[in-house]
N, CA, C and O atoms as CSV, one atom per row, in Angstrom:
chain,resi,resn,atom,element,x,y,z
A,1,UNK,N,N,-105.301,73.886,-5.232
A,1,UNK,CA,C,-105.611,73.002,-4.134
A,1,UNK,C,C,-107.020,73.325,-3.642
A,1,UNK,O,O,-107.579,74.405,-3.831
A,2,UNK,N,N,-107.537,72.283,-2.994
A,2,UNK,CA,C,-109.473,72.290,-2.536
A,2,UNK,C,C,-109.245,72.100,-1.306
A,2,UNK,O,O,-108.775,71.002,-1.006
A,3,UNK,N,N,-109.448,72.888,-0.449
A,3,UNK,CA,C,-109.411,72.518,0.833
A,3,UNK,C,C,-110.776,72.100,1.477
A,3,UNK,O,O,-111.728,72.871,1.362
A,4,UNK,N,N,-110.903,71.025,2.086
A,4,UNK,CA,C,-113.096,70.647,2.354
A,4,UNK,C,C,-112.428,70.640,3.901
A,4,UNK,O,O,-111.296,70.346,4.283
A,5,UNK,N,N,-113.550,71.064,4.574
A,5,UNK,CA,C,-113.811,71.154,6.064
A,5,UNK,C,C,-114.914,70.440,6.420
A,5,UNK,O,O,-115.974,70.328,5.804
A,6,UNK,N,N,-114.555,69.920,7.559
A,6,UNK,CA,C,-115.629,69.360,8.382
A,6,UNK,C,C,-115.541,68.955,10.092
A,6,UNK,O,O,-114.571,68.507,10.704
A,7,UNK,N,N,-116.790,69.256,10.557
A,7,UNK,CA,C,-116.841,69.443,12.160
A,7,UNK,C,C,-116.924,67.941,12.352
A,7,UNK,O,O,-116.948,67.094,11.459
A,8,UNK,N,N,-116.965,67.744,13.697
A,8,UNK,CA,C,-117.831,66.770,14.041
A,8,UNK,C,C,-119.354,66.868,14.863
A,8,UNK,O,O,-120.288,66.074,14.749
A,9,UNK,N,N,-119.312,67.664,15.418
A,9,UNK,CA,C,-120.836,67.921,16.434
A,9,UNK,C,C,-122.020,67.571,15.110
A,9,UNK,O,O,-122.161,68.072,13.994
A,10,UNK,N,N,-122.662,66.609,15.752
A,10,UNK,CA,C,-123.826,66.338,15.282
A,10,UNK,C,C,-123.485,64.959,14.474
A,10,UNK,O,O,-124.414,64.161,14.346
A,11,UNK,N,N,-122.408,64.680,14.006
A,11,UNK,CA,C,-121.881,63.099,13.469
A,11,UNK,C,C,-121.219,62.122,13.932
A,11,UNK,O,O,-120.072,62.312,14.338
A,12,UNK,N,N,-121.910,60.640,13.974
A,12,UNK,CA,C,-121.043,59.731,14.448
A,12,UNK,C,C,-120.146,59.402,14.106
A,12,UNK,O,O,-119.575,60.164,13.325
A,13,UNK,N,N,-119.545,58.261,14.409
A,13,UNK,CA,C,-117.819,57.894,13.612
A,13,UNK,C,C,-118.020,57.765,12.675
A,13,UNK,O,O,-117.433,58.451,11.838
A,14,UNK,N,N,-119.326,56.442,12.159
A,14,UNK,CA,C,-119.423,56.117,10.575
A,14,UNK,C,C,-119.273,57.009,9.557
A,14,UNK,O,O,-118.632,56.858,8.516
A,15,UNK,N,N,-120.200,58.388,10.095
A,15,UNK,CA,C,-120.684,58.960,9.209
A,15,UNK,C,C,-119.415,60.584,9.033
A,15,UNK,O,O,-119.276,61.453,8.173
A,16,UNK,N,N,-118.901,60.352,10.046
A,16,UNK,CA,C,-117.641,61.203,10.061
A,16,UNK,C,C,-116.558,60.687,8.955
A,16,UNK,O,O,-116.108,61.330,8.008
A,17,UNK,N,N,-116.251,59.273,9.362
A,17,UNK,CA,C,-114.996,58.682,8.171
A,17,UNK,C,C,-115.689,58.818,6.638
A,17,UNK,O,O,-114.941,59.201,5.739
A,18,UNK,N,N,-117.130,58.510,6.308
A,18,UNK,CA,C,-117.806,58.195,5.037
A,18,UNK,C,C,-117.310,59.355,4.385
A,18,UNK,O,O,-116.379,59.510,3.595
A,19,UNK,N,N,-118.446,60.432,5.076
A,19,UNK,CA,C,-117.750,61.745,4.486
A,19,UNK,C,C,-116.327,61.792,3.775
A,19,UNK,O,O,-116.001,61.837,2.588
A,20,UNK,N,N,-115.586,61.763,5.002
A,20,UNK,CA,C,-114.159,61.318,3.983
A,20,UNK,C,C,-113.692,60.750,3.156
A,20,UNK,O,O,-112.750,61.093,2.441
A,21,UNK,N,N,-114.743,59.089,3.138
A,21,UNK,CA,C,-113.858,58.573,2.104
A,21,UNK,C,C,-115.027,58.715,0.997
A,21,UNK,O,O,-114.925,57.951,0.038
A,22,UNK,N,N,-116.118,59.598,1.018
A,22,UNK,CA,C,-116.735,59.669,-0.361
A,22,UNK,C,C,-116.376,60.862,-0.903
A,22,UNK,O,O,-117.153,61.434,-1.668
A,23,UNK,N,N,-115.190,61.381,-0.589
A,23,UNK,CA,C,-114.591,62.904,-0.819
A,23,UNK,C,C,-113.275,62.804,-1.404
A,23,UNK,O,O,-112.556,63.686,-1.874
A,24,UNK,N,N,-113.084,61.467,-1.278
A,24,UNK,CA,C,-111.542,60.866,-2.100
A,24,UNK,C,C,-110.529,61.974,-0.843
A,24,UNK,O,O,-109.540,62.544,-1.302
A,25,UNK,N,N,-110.774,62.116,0.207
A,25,UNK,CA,C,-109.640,62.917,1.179
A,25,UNK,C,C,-108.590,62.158,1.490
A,25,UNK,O,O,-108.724,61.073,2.056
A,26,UNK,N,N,-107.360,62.693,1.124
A,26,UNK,CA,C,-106.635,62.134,0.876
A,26,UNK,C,C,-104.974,62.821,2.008
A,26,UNK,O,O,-103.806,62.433,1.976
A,27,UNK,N,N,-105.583,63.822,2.786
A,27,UNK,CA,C,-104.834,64.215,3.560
A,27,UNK,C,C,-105.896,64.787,4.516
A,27,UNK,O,O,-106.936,65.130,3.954
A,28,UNK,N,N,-105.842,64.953,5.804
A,28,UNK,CA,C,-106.820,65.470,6.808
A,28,UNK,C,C,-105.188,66.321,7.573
A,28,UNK,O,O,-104.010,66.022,7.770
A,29,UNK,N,N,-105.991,67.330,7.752
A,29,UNK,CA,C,-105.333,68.669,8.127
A,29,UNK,C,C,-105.540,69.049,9.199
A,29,UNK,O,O,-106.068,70.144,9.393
A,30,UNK,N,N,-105.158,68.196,10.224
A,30,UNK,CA,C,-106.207,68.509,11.975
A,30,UNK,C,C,-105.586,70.153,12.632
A,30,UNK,O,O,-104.585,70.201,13.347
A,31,UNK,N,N,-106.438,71.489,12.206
A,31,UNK,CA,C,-106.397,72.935,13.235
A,31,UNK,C,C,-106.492,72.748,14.486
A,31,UNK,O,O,-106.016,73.666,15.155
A,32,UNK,N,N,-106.927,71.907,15.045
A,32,UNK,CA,C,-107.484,72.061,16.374
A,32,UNK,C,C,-106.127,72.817,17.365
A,32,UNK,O,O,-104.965,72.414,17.399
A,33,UNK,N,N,-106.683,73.951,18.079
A,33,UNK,CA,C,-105.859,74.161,19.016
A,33,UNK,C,C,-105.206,72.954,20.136
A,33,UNK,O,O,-104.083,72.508,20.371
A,34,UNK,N,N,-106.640,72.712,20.678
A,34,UNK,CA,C,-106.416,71.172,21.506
A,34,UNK,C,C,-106.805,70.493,20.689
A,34,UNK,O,O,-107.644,70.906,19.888
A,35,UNK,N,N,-106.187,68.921,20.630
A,35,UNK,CA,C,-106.919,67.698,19.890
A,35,UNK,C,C,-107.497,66.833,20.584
A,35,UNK,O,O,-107.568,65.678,20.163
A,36,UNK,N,N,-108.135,67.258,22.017
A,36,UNK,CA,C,-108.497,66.181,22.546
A,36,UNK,C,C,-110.429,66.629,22.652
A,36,UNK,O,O,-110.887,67.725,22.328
A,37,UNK,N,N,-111.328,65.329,23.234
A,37,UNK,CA,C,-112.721,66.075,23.085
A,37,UNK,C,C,-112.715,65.556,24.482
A,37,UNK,O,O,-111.918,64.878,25.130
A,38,UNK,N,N,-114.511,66.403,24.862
A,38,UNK,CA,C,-114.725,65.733,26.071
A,38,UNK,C,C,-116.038,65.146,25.302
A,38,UNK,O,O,-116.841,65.440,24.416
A,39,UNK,N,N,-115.669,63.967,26.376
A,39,UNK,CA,C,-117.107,62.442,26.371
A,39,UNK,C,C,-116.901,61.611,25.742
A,39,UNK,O,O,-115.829,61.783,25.162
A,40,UNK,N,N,-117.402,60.635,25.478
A,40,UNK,CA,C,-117.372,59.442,24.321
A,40,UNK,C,C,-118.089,59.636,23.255
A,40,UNK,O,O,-117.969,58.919,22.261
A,41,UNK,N,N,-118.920,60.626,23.331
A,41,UNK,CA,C,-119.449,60.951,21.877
A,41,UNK,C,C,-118.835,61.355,20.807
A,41,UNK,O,O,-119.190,60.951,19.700
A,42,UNK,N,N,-117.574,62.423,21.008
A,42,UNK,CA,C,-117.023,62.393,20.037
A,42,UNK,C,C,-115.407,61.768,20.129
A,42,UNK,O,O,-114.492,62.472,19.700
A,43,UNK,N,N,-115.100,60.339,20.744
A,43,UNK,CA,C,-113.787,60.274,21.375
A,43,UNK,C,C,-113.258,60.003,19.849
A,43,UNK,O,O,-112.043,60.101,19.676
A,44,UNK,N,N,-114.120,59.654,18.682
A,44,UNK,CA,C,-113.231,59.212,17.626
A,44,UNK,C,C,-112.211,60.170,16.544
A,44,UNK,O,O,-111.446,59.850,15.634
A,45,UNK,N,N,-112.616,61.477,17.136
A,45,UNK,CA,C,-111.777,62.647,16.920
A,45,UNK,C,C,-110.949,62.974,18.095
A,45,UNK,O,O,-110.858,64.187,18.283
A,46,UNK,N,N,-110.335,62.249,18.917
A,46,UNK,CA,C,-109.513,62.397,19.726
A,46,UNK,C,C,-108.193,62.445,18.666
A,46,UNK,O,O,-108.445,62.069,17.521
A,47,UNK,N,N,-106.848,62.863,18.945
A,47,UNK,CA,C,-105.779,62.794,18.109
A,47,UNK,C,C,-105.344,61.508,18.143
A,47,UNK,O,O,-104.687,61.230,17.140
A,48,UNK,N,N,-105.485,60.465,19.057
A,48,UNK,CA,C,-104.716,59.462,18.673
A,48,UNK,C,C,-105.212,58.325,18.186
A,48,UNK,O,O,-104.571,57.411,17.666
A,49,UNK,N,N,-106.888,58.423,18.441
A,49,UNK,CA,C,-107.397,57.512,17.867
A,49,UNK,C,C,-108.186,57.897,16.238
A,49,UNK,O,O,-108.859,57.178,15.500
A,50,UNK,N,N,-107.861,58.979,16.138
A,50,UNK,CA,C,-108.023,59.823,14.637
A,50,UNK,C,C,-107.013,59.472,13.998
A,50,UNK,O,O,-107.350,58.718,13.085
A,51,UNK,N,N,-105.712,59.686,14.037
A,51,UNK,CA,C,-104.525,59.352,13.316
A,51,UNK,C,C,-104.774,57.568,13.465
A,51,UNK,O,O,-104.127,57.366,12.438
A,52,UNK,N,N,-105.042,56.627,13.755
A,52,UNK,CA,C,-105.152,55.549,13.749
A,52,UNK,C,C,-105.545,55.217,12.740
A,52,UNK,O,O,-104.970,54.815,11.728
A,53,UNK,N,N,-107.439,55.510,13.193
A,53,UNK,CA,C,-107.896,55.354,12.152
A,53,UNK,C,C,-107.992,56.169,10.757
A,53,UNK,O,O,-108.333,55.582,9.731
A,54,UNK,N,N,-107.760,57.176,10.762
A,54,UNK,CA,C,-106.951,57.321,9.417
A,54,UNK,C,C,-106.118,56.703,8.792
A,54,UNK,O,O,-106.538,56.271,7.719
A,55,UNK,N,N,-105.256,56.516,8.990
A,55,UNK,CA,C,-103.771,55.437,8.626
A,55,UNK,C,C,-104.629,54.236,7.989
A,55,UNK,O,O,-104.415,53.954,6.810
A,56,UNK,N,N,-105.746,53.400,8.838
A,56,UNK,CA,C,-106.044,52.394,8.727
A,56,UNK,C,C,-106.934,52.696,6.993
A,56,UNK,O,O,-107.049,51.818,6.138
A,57,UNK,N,N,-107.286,53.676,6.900
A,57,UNK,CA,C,-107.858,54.230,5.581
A,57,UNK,C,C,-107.214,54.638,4.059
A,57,UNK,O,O,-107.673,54.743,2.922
A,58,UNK,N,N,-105.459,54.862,4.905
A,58,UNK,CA,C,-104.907,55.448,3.723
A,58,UNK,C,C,-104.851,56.902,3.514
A,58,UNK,O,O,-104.700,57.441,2.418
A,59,UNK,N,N,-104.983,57.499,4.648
A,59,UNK,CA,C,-105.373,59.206,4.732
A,59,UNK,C,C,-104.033,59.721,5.519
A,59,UNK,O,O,-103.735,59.381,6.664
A,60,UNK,N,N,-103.359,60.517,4.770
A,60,UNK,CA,C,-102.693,61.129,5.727
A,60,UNK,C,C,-102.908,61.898,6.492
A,60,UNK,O,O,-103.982,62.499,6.467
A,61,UNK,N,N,-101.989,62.140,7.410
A,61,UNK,CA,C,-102.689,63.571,8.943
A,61,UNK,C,C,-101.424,64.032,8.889
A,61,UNK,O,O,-100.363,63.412,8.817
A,62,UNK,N,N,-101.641,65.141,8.929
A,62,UNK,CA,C,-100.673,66.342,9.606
A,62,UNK,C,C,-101.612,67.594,10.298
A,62,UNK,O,O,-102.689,68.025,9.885
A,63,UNK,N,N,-100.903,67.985,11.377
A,63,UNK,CA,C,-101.348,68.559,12.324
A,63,UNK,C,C,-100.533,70.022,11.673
A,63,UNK,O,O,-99.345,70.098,11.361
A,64,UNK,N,N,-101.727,71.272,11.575
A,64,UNK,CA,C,-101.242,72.461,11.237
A,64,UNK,C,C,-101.524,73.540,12.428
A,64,UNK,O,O,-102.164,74.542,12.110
A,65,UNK,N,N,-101.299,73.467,13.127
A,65,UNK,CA,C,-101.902,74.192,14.481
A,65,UNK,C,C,-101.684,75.909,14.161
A,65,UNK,O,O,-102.322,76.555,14.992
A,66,UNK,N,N,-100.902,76.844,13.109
A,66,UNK,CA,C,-100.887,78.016,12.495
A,66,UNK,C,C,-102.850,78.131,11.907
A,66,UNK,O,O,-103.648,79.068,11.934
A,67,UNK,N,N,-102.953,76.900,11.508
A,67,UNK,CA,C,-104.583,77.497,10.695
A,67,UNK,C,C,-105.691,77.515,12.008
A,67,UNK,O,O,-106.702,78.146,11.699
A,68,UNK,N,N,-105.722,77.081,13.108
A,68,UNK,CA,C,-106.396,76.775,13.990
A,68,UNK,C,C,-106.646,78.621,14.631
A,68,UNK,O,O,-105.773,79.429,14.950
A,69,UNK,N,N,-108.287,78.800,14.630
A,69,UNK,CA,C,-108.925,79.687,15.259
A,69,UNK,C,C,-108.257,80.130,16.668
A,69,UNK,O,O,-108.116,79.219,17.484
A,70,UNK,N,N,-107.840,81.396,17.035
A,70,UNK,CA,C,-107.091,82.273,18.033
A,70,UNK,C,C,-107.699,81.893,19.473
A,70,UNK,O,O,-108.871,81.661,19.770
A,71,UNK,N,N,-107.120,81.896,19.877
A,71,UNK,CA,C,-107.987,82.044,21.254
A,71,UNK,C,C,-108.788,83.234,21.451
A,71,UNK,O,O,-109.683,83.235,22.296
A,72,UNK,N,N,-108.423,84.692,20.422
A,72,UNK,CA,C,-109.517,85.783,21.172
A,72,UNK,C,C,-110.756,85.451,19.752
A,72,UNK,O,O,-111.706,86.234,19.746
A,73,UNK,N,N,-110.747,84.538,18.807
A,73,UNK,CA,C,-111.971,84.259,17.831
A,73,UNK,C,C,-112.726,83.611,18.331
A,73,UNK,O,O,-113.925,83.888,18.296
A,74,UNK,N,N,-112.143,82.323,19.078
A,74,UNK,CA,C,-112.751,81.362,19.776
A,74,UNK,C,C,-113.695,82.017,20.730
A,74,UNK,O,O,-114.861,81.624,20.691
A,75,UNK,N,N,-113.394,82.899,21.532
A,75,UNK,CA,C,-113.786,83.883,22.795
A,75,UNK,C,C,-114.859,84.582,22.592
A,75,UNK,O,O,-115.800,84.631,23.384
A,76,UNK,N,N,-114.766,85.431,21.042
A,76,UNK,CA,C,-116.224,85.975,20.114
A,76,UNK,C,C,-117.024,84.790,20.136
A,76,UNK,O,O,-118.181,85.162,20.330
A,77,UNK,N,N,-116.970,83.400,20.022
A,77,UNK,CA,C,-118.219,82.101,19.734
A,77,UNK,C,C,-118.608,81.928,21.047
A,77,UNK,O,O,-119.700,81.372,21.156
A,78,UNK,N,N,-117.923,82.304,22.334
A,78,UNK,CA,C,-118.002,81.641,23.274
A,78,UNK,C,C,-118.814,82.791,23.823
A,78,UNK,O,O,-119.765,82.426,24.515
A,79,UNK,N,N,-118.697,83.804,23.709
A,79,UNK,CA,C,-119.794,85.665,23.883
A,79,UNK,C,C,-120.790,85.056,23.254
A,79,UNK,O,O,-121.701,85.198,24.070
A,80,UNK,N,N,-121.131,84.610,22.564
A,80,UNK,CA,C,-122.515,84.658,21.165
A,80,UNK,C,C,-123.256,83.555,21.878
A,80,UNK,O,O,-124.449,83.770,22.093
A,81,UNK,N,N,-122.574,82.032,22.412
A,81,UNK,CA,C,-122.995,81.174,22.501
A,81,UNK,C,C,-123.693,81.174,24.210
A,81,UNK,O,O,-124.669,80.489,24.515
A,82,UNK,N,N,-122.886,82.169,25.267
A,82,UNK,CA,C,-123.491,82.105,26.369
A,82,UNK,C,C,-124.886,83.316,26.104
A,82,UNK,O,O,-125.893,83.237,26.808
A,83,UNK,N,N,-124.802,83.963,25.445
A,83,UNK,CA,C,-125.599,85.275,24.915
A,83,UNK,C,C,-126.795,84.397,24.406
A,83,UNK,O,O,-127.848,84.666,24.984
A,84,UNK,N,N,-126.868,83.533,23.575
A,84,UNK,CA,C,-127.833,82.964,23.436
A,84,UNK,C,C,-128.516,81.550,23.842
A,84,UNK,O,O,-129.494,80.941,23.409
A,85,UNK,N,N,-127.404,81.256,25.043
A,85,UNK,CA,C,-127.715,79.933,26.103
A,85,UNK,C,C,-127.132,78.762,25.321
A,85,UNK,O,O,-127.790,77.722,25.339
A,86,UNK,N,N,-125.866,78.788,24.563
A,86,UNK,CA,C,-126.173,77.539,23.536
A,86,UNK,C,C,-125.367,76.318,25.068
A,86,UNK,O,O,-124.623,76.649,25.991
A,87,UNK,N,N,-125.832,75.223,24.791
A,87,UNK,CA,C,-124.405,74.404,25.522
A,87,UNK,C,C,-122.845,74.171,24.679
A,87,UNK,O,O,-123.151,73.959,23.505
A,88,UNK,N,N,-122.100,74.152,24.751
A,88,UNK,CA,C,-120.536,74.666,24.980
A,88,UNK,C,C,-120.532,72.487,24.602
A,88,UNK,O,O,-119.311,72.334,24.598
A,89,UNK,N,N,-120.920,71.531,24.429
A,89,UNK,CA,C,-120.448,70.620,24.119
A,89,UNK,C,C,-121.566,70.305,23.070
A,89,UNK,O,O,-121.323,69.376,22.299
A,90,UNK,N,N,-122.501,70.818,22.970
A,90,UNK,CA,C,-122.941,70.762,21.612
A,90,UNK,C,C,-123.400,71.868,20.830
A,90,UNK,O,O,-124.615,72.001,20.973
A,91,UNK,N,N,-122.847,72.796,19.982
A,91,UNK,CA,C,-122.861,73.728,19.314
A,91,UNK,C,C,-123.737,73.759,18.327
A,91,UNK,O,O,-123.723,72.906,17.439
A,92,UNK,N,N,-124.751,74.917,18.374
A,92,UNK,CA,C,-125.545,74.575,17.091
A,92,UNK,C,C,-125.495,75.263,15.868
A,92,UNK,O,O,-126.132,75.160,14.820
A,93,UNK,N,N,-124.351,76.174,16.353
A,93,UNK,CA,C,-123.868,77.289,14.522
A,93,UNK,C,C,-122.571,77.817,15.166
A,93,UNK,O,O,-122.378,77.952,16.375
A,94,UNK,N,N,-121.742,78.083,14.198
A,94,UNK,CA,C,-121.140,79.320,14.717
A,94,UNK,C,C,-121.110,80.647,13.751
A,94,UNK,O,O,-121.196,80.850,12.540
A,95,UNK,N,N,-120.966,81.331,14.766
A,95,UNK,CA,C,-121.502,82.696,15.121
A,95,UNK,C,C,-120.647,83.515,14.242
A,95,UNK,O,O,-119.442,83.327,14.074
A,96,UNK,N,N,-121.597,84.743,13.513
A,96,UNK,CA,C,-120.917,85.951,12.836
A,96,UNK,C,C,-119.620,86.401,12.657
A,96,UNK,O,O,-118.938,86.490,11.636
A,97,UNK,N,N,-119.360,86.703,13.953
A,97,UNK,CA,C,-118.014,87.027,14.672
A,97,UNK,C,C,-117.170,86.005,14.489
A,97,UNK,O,O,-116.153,86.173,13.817
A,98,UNK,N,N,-117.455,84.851,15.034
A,98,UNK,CA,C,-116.233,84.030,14.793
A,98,UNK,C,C,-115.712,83.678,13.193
A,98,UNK,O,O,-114.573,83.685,12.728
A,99,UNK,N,N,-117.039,83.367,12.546
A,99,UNK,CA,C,-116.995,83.192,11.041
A,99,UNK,C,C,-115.952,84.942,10.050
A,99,UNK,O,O,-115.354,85.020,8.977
A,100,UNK,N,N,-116.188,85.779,10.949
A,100,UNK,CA,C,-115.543,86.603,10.213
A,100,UNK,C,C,-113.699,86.738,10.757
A,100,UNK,O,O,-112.588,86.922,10.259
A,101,UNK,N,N,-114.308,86.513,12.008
A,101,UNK,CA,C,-112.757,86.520,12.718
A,101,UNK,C,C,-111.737,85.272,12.413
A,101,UNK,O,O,-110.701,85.227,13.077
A,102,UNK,N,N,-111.960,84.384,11.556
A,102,UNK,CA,C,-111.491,82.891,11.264
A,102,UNK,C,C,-110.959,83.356,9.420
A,102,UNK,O,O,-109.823,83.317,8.947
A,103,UNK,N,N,-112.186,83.740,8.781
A,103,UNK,CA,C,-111.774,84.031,7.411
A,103,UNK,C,C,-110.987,85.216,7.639
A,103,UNK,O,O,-109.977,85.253,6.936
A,104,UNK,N,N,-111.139,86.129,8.361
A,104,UNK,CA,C,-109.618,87.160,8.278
A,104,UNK,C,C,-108.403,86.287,8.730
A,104,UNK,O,O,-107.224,86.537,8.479
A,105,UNK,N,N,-108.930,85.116,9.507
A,105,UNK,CA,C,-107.200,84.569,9.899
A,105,UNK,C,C,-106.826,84.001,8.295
A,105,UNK,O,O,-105.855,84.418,7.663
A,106,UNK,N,N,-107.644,83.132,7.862
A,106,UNK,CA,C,-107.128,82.878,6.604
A,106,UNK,C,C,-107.131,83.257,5.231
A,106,UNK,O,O,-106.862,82.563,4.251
A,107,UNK,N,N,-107.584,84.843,5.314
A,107,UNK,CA,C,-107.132,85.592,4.020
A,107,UNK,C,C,-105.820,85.604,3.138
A,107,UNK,O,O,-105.683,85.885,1.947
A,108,UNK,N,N,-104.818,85.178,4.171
A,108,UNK,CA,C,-104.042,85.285,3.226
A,108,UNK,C,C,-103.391,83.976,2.788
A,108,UNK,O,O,-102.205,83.859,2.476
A,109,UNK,N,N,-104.117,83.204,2.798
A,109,UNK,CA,C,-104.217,81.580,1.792
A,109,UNK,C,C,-105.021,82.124,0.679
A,109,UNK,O,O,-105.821,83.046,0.514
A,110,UNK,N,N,-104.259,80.780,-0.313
A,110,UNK,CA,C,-104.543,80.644,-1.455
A,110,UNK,C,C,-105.765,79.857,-1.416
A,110,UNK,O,O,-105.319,79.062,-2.243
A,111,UNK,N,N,-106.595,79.523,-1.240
A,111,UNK,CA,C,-107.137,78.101,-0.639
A,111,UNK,C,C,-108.818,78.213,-1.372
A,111,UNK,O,O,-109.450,79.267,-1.318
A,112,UNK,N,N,-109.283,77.155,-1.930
A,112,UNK,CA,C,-110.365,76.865,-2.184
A,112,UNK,C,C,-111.438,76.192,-1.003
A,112,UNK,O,O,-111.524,74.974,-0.855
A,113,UNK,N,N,-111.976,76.855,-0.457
A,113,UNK,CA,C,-112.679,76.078,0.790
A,113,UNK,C,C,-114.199,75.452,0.632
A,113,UNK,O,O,-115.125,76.257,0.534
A,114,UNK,N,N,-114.524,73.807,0.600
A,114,UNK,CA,C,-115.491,73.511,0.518
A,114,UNK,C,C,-116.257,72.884,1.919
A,114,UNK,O,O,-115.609,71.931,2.353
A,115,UNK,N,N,-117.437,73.177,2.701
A,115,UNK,CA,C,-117.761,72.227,3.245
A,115,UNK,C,C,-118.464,70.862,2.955
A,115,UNK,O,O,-119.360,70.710,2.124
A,116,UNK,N,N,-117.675,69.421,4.142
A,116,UNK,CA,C,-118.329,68.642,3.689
A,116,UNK,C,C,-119.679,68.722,4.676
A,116,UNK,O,O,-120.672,68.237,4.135
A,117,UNK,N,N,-119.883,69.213,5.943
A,117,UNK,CA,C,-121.206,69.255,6.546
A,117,UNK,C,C,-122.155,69.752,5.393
A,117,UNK,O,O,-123.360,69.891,5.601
């Protein structure tokens, strides 16, 4: 199995769904602890209007909330990000710590991980 990831910060809707459908994705795997965003910038990753439009694509969704980043990993991005002034609704990397504290959560998958960003 290939597992591809992708954020949204920094992509609009178009270019959020394209991704997907030039990736032949054929199941979307929503981690999110919460599924909801703040603003209208990214409302099209909200959960209910994500599962919509998915459906409307032919993509299945299932919600795995076990793969979704801890609250104390999340907490390491959120140290790094006030440490270096980032704003908290638009993110511009994430951070060492969290990147290591996320792949220890999922070491013990089998999993091929590609990004589509």
């Amino acid at each position: 199995m290939i597992l591809f990831t992708i954020g949204v910060y920094g992509l609009n809707e178009d270019s959020f769904f394209r991704k997907l459908i030039e990736n032949n994705i054929d199941v979307f795997c929503d981690i999110r602890q919460r599924r909801g965003v703040r603003g209208k910038k990214y409302s099209f990753v909200s959960s209910t209007y994500l599962q919509n439009k998915l459906s409307e694509l032919g993509i299945k969704y299932i919600y795995e909330k076990q793969f979704a980043p801890t609250r104390e990993i999340r907490e390491l991005q959120w140290a790094e990000d006030k440490l270096l002034h980032h704003n908290k609704k638009e993110p511009n990397s994430l951070g060492n710590a969290f990147c290591c504290g996320y792949e220890h959560l999922l070491d013990s998958s089998n999993l091929e991980v590609k990004n589509l960003n």
